[in-house]
C-alpha positions as CSV (number, residue, x, y, z in Angstrom):
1,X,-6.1,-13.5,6.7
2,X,-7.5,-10.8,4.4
3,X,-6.5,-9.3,1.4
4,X,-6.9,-5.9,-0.1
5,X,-5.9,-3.9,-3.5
6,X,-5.4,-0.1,-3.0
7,X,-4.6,2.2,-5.9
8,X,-3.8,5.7,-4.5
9,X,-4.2,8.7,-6.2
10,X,-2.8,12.4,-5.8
11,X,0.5,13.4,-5.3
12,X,1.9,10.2,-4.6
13,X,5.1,9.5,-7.1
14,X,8.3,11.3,-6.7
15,X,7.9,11.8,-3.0
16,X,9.0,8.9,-1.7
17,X,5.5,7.0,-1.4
18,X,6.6,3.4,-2.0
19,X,9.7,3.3,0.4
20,X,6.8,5.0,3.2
21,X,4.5,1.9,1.8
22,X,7.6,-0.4,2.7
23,X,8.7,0.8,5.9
24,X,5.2,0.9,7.4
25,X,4.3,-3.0,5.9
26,X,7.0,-4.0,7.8
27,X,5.5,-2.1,11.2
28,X,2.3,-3.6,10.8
29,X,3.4,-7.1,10.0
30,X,1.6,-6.3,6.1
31,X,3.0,-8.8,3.1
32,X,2.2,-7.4,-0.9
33,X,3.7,-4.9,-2.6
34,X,3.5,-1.2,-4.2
35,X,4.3,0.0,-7.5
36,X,3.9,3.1,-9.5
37,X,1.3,3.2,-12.6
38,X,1.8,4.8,-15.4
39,X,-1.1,7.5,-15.0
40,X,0.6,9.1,-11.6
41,X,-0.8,6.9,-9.3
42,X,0.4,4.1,-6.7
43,X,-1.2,0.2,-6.8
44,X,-0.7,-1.4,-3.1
45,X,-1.5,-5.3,-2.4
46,X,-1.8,-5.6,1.2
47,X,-2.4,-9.7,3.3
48,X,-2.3,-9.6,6.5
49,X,-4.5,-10.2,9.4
50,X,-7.9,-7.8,9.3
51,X,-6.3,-5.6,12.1
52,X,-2.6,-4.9,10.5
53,X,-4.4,-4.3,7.4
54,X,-6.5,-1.7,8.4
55,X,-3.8,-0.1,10.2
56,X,-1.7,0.1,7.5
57,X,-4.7,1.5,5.2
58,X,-4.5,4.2,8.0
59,X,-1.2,5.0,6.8
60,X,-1.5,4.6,3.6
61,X,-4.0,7.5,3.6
62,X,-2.1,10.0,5.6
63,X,1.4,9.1,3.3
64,X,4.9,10.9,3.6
65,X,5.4,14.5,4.7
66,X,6.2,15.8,1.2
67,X,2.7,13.6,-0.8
68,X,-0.9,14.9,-1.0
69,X,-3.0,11.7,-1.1
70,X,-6.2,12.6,-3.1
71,X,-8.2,9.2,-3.0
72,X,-7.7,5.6,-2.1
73,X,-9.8,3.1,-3.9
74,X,-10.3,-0.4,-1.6
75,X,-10.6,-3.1,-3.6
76,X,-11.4,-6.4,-1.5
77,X,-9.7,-9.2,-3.3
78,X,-9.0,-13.1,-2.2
79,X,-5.8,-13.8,-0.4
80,X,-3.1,-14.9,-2.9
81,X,-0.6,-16.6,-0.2
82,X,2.1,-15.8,-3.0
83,X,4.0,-13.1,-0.5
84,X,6.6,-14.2,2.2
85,X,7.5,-10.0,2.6
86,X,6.2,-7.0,1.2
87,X,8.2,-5.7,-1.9
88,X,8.7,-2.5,-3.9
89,X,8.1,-3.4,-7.3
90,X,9.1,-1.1,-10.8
């Protein structure tokens, strides 16, 4: 089990960012969550095993048709356990 903090930046609220986030956790088998921040850009908590995490990094950096990711920052944090599913938060 790994853990990693993403905040993505770009074009990324609006466009339905955090419902793509959602839809591919579930894919991937990813628990966390996404939330916008208040200066435009999107915070993602992914756990999951090393594979499903990177695939769903992979994602995260291509996005919905209508975003223009500009960067993703990887943080690598500690495993919380605290997730049972991966959420949309406001």
């Amino acid at each position: 089990m790994i853990a990693r903090k993403f905040l993505i930046s770009g074009d990324v609220q609006g466009v339905g960012y955090r419902y793509f986030a959602q839809r591919s956790s579930a894919r991937h088998q990813v628990r966390g969550y996404v939330r916008n921040l208040d200066d435009g850009s999107v915070e993602v908590w992914a756990e999951g095993n090393a594979n499903s995490v990177n695939a769903f990094r992979l994602d995260l950096a291509a996005g919905p048709t209508h975003s223009l990711v500009g960067e993703i920052e990887e943080l690598v944090v500690e495993p919380s356990g605290l997730y049972s599913t991966f959420r949309i938060e406001r």
